[in-house]
PyMOL Python script that loads the backbone (N, CA, C, O; Angstrom):
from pymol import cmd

cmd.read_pdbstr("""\
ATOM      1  N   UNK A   1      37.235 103.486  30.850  1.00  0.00           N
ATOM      2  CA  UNK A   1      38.656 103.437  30.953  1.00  0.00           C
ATOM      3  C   UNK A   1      39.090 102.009  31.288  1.00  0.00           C
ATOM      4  O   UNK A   1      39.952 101.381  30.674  1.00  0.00           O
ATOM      5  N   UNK A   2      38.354 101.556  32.386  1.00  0.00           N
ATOM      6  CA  UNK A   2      38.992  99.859  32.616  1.00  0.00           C
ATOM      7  C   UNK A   2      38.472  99.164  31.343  1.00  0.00           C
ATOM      8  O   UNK A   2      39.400  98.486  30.904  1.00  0.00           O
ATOM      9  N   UNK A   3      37.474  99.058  30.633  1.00  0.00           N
ATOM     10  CA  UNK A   3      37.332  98.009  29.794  1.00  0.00           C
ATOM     11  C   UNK A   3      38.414  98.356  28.806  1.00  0.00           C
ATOM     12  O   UNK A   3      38.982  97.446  28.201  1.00  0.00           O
ATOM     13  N   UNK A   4      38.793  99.847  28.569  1.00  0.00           N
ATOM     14  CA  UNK A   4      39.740  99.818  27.393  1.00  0.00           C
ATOM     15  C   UNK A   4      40.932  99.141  27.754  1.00  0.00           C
ATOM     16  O   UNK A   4      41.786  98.405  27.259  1.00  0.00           O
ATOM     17  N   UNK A   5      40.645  99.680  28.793  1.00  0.00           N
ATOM     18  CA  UNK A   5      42.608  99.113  29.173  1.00  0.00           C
ATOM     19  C   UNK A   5      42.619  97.229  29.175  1.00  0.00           C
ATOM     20  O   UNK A   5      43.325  96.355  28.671  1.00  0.00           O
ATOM     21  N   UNK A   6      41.729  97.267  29.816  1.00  0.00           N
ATOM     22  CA  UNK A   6      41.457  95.564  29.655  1.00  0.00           C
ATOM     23  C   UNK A   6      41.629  95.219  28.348  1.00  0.00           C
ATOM     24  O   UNK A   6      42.329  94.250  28.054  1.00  0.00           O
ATOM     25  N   UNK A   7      40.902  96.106  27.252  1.00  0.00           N
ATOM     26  CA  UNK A   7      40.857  95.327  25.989  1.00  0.00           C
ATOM     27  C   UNK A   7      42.044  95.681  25.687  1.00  0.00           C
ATOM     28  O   UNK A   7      42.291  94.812  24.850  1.00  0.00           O
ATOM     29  N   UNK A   8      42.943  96.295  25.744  1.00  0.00           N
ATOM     30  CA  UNK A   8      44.017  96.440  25.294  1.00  0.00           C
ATOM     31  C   UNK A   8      45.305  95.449  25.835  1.00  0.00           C
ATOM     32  O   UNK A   8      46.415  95.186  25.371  1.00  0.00           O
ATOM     33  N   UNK A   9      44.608  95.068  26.987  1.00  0.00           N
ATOM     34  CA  UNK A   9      46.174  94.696  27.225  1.00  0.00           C
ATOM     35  C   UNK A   9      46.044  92.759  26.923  1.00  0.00           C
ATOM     36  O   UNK A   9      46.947  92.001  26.566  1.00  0.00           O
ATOM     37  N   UNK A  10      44.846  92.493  27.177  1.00  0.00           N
ATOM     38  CA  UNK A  10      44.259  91.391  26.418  1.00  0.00           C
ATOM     39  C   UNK A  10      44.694  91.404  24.925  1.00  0.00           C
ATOM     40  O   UNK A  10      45.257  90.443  24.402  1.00  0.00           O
ATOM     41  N   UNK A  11      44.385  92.597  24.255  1.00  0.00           N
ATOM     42  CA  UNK A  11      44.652  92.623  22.387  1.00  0.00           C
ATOM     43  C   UNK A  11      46.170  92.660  22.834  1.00  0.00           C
ATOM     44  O   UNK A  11      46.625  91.839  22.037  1.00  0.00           O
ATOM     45  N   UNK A  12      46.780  92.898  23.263  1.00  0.00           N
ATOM     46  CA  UNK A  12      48.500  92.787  23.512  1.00  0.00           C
ATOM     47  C   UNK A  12      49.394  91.280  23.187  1.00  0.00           C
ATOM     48  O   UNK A  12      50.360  91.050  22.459  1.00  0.00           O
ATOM     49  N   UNK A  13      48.427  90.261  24.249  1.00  0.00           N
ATOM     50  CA  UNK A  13      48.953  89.362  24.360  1.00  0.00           C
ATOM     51  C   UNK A  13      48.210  87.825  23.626  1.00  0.00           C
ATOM     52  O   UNK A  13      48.632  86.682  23.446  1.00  0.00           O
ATOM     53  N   UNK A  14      47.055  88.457  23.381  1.00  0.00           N
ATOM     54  CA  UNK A  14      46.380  87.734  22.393  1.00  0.00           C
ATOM     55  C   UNK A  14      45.026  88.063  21.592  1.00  0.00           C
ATOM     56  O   UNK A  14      43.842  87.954  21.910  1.00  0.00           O
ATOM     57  N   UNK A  15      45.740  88.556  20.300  1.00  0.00           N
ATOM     58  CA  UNK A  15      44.876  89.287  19.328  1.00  0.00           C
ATOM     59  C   UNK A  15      43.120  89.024  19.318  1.00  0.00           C
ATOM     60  O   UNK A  15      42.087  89.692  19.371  1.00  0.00           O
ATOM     61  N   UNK A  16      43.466  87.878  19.233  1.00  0.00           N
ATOM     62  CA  UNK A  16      41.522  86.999  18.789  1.00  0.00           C
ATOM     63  C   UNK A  16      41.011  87.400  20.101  1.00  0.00           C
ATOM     64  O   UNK A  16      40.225  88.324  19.891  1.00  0.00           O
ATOM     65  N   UNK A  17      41.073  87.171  21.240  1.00  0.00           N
ATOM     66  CA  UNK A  17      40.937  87.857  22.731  1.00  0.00           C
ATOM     67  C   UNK A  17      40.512  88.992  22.606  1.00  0.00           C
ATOM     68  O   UNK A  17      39.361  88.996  23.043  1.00  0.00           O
ATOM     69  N   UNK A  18      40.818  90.036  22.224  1.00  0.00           N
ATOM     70  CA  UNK A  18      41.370  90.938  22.262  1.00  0.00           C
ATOM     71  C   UNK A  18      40.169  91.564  21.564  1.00  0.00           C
ATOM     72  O   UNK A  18      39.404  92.294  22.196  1.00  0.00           O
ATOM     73  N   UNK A  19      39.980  91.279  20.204  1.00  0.00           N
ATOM     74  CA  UNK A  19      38.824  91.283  19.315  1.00  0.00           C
ATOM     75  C   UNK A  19      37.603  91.343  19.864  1.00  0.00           C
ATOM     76  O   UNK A  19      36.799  92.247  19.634  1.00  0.00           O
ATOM     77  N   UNK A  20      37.322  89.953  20.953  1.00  0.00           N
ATOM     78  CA  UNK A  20      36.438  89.651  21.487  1.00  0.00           C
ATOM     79  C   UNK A  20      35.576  90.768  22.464  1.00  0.00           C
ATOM     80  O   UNK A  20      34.406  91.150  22.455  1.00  0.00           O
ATOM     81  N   UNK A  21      36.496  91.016  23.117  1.00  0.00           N
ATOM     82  CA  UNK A  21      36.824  92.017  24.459  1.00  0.00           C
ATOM     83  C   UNK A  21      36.348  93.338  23.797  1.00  0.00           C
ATOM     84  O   UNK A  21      35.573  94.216  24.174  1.00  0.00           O
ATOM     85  N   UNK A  22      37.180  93.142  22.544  1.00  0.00           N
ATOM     86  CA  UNK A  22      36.911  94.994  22.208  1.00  0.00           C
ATOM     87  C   UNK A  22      35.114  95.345  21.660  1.00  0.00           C
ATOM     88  O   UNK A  22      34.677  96.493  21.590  1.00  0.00           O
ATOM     89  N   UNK A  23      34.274  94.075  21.319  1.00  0.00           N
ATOM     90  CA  UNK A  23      32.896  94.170  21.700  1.00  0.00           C
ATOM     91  C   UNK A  23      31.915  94.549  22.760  1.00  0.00           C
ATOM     92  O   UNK A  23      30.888  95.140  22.426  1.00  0.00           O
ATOM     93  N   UNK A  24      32.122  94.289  23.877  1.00  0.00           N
ATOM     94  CA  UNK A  24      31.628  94.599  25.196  1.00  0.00           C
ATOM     95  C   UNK A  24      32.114  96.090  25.793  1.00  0.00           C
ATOM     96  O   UNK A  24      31.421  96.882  26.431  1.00  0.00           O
ATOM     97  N   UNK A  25      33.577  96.238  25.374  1.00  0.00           N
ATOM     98  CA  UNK A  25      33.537  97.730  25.446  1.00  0.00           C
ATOM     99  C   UNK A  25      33.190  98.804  25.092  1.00  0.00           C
ATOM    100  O   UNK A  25      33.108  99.857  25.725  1.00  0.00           O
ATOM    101  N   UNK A  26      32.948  98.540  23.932  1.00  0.00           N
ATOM    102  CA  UNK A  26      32.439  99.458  22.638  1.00  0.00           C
ATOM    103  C   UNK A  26      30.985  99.277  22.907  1.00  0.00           C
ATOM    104  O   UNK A  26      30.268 100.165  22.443  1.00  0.00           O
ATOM    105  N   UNK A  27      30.509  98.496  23.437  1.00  0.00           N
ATOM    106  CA  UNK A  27      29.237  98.090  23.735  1.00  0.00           C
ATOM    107  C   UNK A  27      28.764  98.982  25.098  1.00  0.00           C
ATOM    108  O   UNK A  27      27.707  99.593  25.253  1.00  0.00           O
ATOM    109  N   UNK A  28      29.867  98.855  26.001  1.00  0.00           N
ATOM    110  CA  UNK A  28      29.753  99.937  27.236  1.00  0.00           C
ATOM    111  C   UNK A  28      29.688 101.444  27.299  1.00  0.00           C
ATOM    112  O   UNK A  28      29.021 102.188  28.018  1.00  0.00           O
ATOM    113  N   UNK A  29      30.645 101.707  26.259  1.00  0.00           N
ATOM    114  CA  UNK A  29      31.026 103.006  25.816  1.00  0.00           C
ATOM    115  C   UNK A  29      29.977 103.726  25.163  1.00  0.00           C
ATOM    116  O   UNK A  29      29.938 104.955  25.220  1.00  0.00           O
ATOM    117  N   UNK A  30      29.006 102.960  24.461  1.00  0.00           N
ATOM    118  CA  UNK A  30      28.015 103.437  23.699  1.00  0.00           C
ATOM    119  C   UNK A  30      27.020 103.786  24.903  1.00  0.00           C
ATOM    120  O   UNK A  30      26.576 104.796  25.451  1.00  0.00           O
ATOM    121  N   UNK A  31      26.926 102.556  25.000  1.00  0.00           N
ATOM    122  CA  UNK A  31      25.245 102.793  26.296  1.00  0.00           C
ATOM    123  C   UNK A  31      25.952 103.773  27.238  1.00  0.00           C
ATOM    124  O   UNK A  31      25.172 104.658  27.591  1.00  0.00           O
ATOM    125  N   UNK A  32      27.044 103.885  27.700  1.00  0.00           N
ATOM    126  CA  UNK A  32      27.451 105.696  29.062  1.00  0.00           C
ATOM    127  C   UNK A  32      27.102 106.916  28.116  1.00  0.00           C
ATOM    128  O   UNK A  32      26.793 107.958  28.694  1.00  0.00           O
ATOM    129  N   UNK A  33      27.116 106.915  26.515  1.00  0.00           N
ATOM    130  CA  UNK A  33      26.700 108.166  26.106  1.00  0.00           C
ATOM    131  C   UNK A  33      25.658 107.850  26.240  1.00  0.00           C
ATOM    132  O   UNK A  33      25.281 108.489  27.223  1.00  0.00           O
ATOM    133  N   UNK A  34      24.786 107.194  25.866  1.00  0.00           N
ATOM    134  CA  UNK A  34      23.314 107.087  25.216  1.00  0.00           C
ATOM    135  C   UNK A  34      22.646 107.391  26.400  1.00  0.00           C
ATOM    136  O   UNK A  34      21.869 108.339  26.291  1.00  0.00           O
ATOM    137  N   UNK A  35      22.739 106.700  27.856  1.00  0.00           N
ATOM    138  CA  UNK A  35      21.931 106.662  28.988  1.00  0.00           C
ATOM    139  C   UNK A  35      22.633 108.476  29.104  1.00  0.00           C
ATOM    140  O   UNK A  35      21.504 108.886  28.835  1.00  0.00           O
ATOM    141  N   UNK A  36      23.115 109.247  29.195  1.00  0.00           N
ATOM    142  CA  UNK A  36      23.823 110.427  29.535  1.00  0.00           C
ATOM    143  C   UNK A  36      24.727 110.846  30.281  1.00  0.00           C
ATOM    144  O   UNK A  36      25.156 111.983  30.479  1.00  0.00           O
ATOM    145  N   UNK A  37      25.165 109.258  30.939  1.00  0.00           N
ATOM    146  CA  UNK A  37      25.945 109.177  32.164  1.00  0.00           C
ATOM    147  C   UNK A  37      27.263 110.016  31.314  1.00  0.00           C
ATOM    148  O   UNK A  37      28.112 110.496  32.065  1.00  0.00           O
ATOM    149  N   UNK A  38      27.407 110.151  30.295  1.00  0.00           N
ATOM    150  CA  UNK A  38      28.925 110.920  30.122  1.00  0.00           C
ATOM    151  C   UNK A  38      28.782 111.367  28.596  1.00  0.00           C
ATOM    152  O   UNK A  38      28.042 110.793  27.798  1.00  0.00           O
ATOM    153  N   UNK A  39      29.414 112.231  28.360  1.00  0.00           N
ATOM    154  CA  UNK A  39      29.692 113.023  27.198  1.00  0.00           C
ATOM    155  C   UNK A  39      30.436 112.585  26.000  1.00  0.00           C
ATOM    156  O   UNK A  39      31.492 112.571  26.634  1.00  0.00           O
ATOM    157  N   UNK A  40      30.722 112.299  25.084  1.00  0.00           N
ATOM    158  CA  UNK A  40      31.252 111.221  23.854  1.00  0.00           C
ATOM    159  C   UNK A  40      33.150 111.797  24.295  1.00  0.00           C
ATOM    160  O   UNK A  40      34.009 110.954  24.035  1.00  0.00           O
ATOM    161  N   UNK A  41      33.507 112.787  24.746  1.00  0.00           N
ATOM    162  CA  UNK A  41      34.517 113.171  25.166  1.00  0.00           C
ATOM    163  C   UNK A  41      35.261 112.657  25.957  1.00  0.00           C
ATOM    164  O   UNK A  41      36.462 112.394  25.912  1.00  0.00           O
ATOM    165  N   UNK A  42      34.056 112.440  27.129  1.00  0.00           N
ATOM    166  CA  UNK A  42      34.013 112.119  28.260  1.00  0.00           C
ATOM    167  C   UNK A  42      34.564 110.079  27.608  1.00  0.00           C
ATOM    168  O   UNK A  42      35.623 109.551  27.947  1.00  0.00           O
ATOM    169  N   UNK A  43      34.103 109.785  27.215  1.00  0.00           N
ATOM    170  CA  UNK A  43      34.363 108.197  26.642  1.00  0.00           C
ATOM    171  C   UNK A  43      35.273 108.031  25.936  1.00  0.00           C
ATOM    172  O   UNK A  43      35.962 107.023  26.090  1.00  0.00           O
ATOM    173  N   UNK A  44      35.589 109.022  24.871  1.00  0.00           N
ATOM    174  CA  UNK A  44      36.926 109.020  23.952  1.00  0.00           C
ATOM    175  C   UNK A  44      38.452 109.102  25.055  1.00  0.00           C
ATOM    176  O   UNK A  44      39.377 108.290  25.048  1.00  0.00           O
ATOM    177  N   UNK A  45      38.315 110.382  25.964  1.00  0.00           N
ATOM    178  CA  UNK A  45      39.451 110.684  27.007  1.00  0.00           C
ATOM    179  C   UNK A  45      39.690 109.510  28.202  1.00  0.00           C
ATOM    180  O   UNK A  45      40.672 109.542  28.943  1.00  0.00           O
ATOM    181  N   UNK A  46      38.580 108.406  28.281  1.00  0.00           N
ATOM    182  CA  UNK A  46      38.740 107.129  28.830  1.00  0.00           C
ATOM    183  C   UNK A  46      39.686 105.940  28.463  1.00  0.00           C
ATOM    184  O   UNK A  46      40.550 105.306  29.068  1.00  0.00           O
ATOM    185  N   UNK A  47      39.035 105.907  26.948  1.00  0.00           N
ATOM    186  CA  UNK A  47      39.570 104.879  26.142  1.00  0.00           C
ATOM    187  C   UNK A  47      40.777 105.070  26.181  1.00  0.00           C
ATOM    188  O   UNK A  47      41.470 104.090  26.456  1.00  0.00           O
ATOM    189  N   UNK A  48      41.462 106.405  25.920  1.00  0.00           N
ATOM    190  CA  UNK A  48      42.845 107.264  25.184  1.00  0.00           C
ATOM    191  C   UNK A  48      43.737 106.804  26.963  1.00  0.00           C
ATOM    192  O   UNK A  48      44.921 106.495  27.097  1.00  0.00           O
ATOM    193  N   UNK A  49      42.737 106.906  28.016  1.00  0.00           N
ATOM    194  CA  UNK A  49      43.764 106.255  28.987  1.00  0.00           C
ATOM    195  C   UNK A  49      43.943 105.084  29.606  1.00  0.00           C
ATOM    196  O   UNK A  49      44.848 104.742  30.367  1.00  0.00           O
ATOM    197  N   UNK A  50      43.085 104.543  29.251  1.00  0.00           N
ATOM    198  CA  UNK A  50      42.957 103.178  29.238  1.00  0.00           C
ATOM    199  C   UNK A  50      43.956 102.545  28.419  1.00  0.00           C
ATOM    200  O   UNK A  50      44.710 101.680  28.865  1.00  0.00           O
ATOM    201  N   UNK A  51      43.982 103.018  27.049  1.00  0.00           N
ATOM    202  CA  UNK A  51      45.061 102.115  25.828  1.00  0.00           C
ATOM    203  C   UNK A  51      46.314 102.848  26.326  1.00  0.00           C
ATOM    204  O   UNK A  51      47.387 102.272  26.144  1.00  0.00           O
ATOM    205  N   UNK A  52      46.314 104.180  26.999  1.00  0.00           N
ATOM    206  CA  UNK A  52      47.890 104.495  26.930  1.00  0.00           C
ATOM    207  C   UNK A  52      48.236 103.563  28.612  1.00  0.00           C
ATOM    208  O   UNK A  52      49.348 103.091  28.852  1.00  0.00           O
ATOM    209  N   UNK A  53      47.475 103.498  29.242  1.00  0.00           N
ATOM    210  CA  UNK A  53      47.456 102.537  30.771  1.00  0.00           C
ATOM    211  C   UNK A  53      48.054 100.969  30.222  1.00  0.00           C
ATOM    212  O   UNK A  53      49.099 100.404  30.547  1.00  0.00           O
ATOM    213  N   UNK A  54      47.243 100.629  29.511  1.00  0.00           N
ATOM    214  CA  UNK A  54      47.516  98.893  29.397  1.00  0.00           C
ATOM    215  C   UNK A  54      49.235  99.313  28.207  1.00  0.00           C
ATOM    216  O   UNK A  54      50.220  98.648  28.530  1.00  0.00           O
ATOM    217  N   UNK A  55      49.331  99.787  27.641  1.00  0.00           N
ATOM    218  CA  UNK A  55      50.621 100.218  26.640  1.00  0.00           C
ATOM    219  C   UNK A  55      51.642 100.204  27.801  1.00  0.00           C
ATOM    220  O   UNK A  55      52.412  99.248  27.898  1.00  0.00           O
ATOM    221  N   UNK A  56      51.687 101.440  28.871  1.00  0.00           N
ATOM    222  CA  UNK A  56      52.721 101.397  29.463  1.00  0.00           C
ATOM    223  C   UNK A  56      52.828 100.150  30.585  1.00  0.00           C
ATOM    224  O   UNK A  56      53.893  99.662  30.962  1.00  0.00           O
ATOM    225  N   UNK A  57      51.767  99.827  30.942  1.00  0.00           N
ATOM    226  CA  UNK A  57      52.257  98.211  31.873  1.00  0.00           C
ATOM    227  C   UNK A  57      52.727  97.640  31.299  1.00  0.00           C
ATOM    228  O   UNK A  57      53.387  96.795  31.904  1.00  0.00           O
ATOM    229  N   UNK A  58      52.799  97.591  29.949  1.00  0.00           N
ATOM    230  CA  UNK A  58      53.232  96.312  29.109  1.00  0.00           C
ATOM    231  C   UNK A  58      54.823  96.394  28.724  1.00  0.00           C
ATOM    232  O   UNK A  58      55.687  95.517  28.719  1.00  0.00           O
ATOM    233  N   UNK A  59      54.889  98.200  28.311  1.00  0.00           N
ATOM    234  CA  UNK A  59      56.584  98.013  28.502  1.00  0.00           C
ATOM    235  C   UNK A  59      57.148  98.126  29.565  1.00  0.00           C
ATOM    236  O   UNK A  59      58.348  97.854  29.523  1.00  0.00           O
ATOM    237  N   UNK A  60      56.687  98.472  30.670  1.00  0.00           N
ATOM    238  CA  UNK A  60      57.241  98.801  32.050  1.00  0.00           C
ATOM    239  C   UNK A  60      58.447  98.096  32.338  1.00  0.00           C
ATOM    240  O   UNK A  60      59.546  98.587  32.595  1.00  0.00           O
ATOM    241  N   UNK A  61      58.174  97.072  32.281  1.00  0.00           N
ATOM    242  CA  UNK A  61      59.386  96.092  32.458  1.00  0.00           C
ATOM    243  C   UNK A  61      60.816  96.442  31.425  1.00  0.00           C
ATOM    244  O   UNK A  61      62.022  96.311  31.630  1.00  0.00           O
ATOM    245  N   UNK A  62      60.304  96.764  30.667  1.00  0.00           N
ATOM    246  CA  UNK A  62      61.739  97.025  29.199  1.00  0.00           C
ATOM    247  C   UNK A  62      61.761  98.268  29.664  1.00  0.00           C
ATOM    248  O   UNK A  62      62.968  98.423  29.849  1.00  0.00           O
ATOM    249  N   UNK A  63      61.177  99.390  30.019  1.00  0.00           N
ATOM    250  CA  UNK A  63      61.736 100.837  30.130  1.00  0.00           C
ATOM    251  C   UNK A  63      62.602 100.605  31.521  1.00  0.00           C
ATOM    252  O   UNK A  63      63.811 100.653  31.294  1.00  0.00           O
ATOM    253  N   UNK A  64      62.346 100.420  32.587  1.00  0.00           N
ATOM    254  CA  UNK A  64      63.197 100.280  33.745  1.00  0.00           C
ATOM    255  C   UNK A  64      64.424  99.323  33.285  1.00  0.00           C
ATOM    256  O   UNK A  64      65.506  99.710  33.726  1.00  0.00           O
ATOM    257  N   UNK A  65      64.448  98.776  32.914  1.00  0.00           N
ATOM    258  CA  UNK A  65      65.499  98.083  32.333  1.00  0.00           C
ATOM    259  C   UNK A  65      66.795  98.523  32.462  1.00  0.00           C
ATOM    260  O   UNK A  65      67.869  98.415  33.055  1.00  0.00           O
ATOM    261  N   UNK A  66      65.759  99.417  31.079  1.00  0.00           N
ATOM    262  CA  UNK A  66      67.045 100.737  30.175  1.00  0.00           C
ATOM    263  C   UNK A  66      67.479 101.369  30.693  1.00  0.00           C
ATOM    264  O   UNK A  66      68.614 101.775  30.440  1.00  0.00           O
ATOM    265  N   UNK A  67      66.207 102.057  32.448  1.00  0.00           N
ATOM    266  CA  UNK A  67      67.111 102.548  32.951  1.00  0.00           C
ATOM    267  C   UNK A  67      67.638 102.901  34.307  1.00  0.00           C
ATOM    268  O   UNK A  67      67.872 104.031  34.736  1.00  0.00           O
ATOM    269  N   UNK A  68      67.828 101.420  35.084  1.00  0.00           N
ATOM    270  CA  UNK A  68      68.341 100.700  35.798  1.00  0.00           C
ATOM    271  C   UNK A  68      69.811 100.224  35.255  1.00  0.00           C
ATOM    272  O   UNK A  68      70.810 100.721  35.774  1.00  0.00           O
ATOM    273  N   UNK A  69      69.939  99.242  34.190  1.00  0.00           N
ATOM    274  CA  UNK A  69      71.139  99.134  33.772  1.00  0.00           C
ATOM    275  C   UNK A  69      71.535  99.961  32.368  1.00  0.00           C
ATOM    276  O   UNK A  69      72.677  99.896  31.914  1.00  0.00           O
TER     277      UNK A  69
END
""", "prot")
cmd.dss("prot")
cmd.show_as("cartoon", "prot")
cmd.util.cbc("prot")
cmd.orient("prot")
């Protein structure tokens, strides 16, 4: 979950970064199934909150905004 969100919010603000980043995760994600530490589910339902985690920090600022003023 943290590397996704990391890679995501890195791929947010700078693509090539972002790219980079999304190697080592995918790299992490593999070896937690493979060693058995977690279930391919278990890694997919990480990622899915990780990218929706780094997504909403990123608009946070524009949604309160909207609705504040």
């Amino acid at each position: 979950m943290a590397a996704s969100g990391f890679t995501g919010a890195v791929a947010a603000v700078w693509p090539a970064a972002g790219a980079v980043c999304a190697l080592p995760a995918a790299a992490v994600a593999v070896q937690r199934v493979h060693s058995g530490a977690h279930y391919p589910s278990d890694v997919a339902a990480g990622a899915a909150i990780g990218g929706i985690g780094a997504w909403s920090i990123r608009r946070l600022p524009r949604l309160l905004r909207r609705v504040i003023l």
